[in-house]
Rosetta silent file (secondary structure, phi, psi, omega in degrees, C-alpha in Angstrom):
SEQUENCE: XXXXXXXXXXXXXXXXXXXXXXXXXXXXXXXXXXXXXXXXXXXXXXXXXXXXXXXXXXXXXXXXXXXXXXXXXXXXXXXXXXXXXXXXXXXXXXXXXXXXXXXXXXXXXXXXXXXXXXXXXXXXXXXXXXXXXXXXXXXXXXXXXXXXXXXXXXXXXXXXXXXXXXXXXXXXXXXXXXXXXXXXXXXXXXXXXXXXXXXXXXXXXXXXXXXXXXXXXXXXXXXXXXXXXXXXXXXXXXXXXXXX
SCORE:     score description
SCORE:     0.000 S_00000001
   1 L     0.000  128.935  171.549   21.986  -16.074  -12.713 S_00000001
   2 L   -81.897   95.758 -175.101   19.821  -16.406  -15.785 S_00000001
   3 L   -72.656  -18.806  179.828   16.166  -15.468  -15.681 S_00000001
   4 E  -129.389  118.923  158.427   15.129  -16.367  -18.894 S_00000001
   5 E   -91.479  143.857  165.508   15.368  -20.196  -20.389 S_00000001
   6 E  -110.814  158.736  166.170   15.610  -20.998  -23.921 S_00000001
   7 E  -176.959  155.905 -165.046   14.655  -24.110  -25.917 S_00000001
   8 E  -127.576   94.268  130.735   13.883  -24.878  -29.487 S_00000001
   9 E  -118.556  147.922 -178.967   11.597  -27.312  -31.154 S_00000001
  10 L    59.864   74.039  171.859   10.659  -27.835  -34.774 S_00000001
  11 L    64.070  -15.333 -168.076   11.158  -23.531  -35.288 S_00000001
  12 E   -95.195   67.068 -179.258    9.559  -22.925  -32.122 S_00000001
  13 E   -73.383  154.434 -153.860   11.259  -21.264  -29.226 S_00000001
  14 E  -121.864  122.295  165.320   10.088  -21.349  -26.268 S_00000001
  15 E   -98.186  168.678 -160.918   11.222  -18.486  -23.420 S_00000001
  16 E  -141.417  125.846  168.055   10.518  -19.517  -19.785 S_00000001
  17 E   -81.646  145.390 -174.929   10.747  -16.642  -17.070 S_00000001
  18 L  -128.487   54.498 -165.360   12.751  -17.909  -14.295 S_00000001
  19 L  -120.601   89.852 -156.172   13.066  -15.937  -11.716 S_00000001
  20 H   -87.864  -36.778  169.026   11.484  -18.090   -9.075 S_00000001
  21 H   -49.183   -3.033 -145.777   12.808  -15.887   -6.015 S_00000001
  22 H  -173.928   22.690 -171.509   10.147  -12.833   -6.845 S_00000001
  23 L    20.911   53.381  138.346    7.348  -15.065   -8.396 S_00000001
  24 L    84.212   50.786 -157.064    8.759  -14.681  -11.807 S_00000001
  25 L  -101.775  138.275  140.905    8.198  -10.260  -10.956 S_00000001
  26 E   -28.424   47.987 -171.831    9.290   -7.703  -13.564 S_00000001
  27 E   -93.964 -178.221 -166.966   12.626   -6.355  -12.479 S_00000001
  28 H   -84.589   -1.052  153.129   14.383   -4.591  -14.354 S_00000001
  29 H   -86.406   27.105  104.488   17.121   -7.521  -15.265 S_00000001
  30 H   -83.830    1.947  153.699   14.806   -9.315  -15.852 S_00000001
  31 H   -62.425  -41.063  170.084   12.861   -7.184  -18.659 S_00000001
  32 H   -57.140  -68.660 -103.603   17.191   -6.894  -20.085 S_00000001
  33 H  -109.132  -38.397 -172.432   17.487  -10.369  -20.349 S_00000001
  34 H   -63.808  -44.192 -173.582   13.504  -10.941  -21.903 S_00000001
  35 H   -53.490  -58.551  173.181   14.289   -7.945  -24.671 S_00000001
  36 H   -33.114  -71.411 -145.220   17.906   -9.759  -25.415 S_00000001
  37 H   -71.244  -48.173  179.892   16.583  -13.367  -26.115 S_00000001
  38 H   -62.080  -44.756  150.621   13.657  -11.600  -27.968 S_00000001
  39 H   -11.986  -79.790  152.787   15.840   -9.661  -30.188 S_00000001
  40 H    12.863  -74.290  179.573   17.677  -13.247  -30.626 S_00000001
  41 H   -76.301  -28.866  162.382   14.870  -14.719  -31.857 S_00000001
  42 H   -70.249   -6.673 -176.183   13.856  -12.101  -34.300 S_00000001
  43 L  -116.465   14.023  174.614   17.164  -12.344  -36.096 S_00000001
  44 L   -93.625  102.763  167.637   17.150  -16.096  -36.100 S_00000001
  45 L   -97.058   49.908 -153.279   15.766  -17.247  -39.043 S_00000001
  46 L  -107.164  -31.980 -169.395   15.712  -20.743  -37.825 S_00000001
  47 L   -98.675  118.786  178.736   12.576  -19.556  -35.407 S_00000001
  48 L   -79.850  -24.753  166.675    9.252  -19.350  -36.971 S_00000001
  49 E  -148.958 -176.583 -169.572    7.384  -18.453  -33.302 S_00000001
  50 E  -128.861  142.830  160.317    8.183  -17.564  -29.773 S_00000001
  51 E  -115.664  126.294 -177.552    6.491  -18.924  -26.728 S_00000001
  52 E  -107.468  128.480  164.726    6.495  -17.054  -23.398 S_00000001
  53 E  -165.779 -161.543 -140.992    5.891  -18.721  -21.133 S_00000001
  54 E  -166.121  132.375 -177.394    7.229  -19.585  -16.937 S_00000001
  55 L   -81.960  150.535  151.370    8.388  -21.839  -14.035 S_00000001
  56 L   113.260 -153.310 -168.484    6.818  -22.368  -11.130 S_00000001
  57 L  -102.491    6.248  176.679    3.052  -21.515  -10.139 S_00000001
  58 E  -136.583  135.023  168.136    2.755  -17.478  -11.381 S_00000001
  59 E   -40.706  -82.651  176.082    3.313  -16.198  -14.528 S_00000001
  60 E  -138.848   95.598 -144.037    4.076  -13.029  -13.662 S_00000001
  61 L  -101.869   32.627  163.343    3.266  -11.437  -10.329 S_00000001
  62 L    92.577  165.569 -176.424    3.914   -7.959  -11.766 S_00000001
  63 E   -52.186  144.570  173.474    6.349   -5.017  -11.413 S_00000001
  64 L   -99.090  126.608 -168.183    9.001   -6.060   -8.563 S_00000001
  65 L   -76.766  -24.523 -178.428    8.309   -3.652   -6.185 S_00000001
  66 L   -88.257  -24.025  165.983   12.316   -4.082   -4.782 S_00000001
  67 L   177.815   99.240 -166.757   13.622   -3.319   -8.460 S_00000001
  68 E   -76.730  124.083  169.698   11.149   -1.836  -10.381 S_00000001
  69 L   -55.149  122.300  178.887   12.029   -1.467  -14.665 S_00000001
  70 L   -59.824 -174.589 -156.652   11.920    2.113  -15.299 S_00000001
  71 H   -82.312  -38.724 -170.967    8.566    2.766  -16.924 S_00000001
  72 H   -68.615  -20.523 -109.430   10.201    3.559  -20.376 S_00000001
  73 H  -135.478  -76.057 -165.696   12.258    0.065  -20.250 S_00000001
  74 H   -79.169  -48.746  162.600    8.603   -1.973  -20.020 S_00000001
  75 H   -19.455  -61.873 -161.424    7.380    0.209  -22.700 S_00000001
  76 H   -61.171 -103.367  163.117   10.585   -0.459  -24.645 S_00000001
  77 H    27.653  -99.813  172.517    9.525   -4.244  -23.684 S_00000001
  78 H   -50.817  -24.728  145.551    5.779   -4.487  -25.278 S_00000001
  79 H   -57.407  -48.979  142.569    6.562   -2.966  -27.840 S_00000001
  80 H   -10.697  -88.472  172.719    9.092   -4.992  -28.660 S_00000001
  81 H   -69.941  -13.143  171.866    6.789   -8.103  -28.558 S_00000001
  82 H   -89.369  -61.811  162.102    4.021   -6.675  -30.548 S_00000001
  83 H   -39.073   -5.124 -142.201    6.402   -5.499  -33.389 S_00000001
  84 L   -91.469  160.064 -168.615    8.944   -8.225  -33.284 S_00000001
  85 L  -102.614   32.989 -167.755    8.066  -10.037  -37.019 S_00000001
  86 L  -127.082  138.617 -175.065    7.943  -13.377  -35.507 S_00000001
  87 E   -72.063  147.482 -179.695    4.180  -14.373  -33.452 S_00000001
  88 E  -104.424  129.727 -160.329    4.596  -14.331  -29.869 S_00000001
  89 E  -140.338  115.497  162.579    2.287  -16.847  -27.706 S_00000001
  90 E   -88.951  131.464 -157.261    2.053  -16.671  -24.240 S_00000001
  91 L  -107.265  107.166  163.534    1.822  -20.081  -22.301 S_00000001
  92 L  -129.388  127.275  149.671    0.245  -19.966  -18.600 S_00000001
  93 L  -117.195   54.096  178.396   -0.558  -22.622  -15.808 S_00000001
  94 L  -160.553 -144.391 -153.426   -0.390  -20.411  -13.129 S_00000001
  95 E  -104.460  135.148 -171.711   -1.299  -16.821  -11.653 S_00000001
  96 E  -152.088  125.065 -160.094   -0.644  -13.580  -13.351 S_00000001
  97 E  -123.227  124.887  151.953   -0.760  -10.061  -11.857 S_00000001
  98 L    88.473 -117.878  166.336   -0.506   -6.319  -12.594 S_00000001
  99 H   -90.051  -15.930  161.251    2.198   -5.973  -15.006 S_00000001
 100 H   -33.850  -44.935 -175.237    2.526   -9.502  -15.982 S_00000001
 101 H   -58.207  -37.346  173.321   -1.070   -8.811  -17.827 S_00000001
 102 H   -35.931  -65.530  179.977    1.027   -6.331  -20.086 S_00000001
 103 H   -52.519  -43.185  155.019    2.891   -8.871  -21.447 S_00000001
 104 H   -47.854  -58.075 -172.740   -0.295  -11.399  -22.523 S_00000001
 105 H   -72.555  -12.866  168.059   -1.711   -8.669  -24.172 S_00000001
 106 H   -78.350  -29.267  177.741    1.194   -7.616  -25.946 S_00000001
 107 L   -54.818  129.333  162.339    1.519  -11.489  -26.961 S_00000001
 108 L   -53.691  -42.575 -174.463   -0.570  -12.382  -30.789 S_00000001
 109 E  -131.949  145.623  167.199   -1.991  -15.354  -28.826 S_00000001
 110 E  -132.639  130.141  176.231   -2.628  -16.014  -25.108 S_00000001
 111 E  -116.540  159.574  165.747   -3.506  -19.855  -23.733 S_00000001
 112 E  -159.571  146.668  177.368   -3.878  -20.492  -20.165 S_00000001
 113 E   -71.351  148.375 -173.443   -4.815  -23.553  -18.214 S_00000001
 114 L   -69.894  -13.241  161.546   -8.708  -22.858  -16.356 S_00000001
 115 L   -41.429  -75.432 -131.512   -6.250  -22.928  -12.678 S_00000001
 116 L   -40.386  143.553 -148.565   -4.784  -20.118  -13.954 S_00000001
 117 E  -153.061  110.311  158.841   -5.928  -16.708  -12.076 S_00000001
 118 E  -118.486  155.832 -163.508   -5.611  -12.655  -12.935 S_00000001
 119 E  -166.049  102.889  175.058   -5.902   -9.567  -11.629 S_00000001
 120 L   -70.901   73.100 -146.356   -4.966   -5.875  -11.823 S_00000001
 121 H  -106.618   28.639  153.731   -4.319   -4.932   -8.765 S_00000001
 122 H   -39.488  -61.222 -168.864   -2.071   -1.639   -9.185 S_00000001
 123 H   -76.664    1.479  149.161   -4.714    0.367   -7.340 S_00000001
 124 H   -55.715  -18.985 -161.434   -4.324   -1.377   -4.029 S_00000001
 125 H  -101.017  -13.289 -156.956   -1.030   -0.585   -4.112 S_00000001
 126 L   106.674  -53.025 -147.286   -1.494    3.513   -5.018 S_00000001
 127 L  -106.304 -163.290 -169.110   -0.975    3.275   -8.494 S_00000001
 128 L  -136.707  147.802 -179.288   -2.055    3.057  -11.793 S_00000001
 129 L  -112.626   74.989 -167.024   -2.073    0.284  -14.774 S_00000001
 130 L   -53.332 -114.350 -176.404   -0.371    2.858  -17.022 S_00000001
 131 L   -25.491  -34.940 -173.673    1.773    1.667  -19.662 S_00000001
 132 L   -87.618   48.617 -176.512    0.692   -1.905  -20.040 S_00000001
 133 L  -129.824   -5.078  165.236   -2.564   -0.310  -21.225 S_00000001
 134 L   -71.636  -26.026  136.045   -0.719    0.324  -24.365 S_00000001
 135 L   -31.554  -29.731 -167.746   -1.674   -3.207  -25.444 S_00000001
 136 H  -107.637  -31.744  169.712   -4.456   -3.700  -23.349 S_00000001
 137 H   -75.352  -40.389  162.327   -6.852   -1.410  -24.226 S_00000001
 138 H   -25.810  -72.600  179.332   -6.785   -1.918  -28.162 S_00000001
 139 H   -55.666  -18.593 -175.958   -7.390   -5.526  -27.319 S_00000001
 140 L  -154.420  132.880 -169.560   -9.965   -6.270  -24.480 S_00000001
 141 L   -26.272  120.928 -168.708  -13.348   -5.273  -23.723 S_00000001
 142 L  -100.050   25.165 -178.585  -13.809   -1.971  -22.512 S_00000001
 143 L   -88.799  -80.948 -169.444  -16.838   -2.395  -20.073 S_00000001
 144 H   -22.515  -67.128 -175.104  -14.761   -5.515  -18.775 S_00000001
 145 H   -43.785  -48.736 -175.925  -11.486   -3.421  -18.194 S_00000001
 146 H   -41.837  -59.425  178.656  -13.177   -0.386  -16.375 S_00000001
 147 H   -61.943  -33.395 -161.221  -14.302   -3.178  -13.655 S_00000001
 148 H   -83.680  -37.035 -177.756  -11.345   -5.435  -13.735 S_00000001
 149 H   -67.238  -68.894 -174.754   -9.040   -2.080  -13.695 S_00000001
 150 H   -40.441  -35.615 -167.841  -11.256    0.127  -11.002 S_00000001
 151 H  -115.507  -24.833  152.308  -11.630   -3.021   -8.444 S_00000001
 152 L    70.779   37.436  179.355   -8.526   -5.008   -9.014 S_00000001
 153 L   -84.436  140.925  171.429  -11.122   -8.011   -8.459 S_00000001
 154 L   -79.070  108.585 -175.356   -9.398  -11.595   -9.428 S_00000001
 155 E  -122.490  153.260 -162.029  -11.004  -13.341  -12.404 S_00000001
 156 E   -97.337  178.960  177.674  -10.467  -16.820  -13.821 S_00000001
 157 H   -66.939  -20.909  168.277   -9.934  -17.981  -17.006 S_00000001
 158 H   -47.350  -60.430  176.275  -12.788  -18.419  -18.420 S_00000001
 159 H   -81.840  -25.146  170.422  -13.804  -14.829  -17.985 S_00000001
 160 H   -49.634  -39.405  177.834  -10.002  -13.912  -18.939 S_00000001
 161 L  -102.318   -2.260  166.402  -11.043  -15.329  -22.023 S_00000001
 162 L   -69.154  -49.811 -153.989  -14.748  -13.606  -22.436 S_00000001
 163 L  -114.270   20.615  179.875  -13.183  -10.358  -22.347 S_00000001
 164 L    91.929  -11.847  162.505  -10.313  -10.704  -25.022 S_00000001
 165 L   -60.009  -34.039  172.943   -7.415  -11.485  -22.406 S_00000001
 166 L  -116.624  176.350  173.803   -6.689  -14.628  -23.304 S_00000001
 167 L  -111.124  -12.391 -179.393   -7.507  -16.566  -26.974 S_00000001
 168 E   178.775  163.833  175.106   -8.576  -19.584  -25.382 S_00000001
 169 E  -148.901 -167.621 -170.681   -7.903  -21.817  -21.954 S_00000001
 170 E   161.941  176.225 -167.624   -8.539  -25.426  -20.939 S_00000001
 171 L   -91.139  -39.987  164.124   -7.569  -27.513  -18.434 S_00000001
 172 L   -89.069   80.729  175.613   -4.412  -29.012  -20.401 S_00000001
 173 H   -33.240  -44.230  179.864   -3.065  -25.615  -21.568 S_00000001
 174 H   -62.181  -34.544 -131.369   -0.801  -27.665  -23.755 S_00000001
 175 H  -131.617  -28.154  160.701   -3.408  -29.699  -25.518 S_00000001
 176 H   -62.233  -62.153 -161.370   -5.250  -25.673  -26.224 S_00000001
 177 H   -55.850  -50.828 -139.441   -1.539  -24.359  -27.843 S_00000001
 178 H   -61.979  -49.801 -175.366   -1.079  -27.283  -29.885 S_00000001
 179 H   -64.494  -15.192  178.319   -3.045  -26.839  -32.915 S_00000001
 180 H   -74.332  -29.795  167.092   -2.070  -23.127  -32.833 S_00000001
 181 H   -65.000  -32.207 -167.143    1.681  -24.106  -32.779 S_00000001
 182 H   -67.474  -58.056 -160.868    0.828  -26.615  -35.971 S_00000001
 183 H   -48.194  -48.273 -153.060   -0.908  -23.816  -38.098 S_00000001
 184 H   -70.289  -80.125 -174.792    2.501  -21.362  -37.448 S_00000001
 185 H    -4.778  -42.957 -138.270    4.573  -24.173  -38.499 S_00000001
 186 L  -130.162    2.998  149.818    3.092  -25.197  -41.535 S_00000001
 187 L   -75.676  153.920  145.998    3.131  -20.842  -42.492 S_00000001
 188 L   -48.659   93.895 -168.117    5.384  -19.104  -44.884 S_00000001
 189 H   -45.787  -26.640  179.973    7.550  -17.009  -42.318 S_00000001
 190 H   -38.180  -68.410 -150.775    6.995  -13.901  -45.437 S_00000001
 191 H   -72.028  -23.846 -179.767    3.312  -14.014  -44.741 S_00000001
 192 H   -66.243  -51.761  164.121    3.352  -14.581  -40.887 S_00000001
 193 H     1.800  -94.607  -93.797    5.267  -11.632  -41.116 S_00000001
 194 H  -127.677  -40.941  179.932    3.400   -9.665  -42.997 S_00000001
 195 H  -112.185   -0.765  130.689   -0.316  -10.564  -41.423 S_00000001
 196 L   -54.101  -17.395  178.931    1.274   -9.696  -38.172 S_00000001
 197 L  -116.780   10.130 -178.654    1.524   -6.657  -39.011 S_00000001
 198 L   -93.769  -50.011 -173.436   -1.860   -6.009  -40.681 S_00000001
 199 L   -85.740   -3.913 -163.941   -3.257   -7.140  -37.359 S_00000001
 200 L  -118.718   24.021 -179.953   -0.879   -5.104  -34.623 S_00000001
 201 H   -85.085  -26.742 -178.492   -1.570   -1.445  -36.378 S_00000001
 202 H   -90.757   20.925 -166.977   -3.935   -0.143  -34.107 S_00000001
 203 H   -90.910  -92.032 -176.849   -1.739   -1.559  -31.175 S_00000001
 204 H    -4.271  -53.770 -172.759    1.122    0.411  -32.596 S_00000001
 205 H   -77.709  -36.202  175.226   -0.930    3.846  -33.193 S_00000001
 206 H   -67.398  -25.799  157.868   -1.693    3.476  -29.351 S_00000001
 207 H   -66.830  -51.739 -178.437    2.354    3.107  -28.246 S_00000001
 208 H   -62.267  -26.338 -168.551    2.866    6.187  -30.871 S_00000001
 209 H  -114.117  -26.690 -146.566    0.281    8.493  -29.382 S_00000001
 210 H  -133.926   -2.542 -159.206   -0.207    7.340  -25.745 S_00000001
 211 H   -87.986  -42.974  177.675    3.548    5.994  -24.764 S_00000001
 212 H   -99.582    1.912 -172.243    5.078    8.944  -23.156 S_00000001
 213 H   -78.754  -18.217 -164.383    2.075   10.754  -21.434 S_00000001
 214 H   -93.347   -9.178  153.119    1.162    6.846  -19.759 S_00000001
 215 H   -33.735  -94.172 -167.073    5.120    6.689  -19.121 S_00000001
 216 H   -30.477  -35.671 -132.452    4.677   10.416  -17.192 S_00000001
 217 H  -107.492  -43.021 -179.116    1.717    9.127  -15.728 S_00000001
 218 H   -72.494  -28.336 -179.224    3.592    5.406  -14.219 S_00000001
 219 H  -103.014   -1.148  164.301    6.409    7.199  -12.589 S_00000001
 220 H   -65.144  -90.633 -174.514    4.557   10.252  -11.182 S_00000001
 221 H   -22.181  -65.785 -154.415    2.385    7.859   -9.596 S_00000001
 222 H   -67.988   -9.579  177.868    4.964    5.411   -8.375 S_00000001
 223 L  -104.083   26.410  169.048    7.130    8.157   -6.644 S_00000001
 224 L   -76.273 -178.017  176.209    4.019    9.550   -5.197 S_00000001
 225 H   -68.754  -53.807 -177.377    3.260    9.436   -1.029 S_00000001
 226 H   -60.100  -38.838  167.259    0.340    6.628   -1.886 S_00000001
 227 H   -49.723  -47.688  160.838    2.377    4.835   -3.693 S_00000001
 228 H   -52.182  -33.320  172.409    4.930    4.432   -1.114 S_00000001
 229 H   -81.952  -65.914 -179.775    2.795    3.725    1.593 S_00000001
 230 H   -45.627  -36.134  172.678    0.770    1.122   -0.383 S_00000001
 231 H   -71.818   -2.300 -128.500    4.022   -0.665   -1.548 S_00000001
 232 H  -125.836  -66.316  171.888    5.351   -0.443    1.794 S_00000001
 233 H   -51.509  -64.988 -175.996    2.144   -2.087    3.165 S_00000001
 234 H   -73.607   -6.212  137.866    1.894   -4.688    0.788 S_00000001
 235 H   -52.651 -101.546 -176.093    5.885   -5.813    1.290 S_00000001
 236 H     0.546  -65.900 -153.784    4.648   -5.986    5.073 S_00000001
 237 L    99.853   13.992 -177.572    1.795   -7.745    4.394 S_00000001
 238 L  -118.861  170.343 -168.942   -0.864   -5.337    5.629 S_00000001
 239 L   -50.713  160.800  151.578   -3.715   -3.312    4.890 S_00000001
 240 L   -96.640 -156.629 -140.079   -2.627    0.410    3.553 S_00000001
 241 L  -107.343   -9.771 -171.474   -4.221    2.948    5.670 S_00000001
 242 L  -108.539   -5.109  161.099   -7.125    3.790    2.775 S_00000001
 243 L   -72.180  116.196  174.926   -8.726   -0.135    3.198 S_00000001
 244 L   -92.052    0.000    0.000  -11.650    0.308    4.226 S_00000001
């Protein structure tokens, strides 16, 4: 089964996570099969940009808790998309959780429709929202994070897009991309290149300095006792034992 669709117009591919069983979750075949087709696309030079973007009503609902990507794997992953020499644009009309957020912020552009809904909710669960903080802290306010990280509170787009998560939202998400989609088009792939990488340097010195202690730090947590009981409770569908 294939989790990630491709399609191409005018230079622009677009990937679509498909893993509709697991609300489109982070496992680790699906993290293989996003790294492949992005490789793909950087060595195509038929594609001038990439669009990520996903069926059904959630983006990304986060690591899958039944087969979780080691931690070095989603590293390998965001890294990836912030280095890859081609811009990467993330597309959302739907819900996006956890580690899903990694991946917008690792994206050059993020649109979302105003449904659209996020939240970091690793510490309900036990854990921590290690690794996809290489990307995310460079990038988004760090008053904003502290709250949105500490309380794992759900905020809309609007404020998604206040605090540097997103670049912009609307109600026809589509009708937001389009002029952004024009401009890449109507670049020199040399310079998109080139002012990608002028703009992704301090992302980079935070993967080079901060990539394996926030590694150490996601799978110590996730093989801890809290962890286990919070994923174990949240499969279930119940409180863990620390809700107060």
């Amino acid at each position: 089964m294939t989790l990630i669709g491709r399609a191409r117009a005018r230079g622009v591919e677009t990937l679509t996570l498909d893993s509709p069983h697991n609300r489109n979750a982070l496992s680790s075949a699906l993290v293989g099969e996003l790294a492949e087709a992005l490789d793909n696309c950087g060595k195509d030079d038929d594609v001038r940009a990439v669009v990520l973007t996903h069926t059904g009503t959630t983006f990304s609902a986060g690591a899958d808790l039944r087969d979780p990507p080691r931690p070095e794997a989603l590293v390998a992953l965001l890294r990836q998309i912030v280095e890859t020499n081609r811009p990467v644009l993330a597309r959302v009309t739907g819900h996006v959780r956890a580690g899903g957020l990694g991946l917008l912020a690792a994206c050059d552009m993020a649109f979302a429709s105003t449904a659209s809904t996020f939240a970091f909710t690793e510490v309900h669960i036990g854990v921590a929202p290690a690794v996809i903080s290489l990307p995310l802290l460079p990038r988004t306010d760090p008053r904003a994070l502290a709250r949105y990280y500490l309380t794992g509170e759900r905020l809309d787009a609007t404020e998604a897009t206040r605090i540097g998560l997103l670049t912009a939202a609307g109600d026809d998400v589509d009708t937001v991309l389009a002029p952004a989609l024009d401009g890449l088009r109507r670049a020199a792939p040399q310079a998109l290149a080139e002012t990608k990488r002028l703009l992704t340097v301090r992302v980079l010195e935070a993967f080079d300095r901060d990539a394996a202690d926030l590694t150490a730090l996601s799978a110590r947590l996730f093989a801890s006792a809290q962890a286990r009981e919070g994923m174990t409770a949240f499969l279930e569908r119940r409180d863990p034992p620390w809700a107060l």
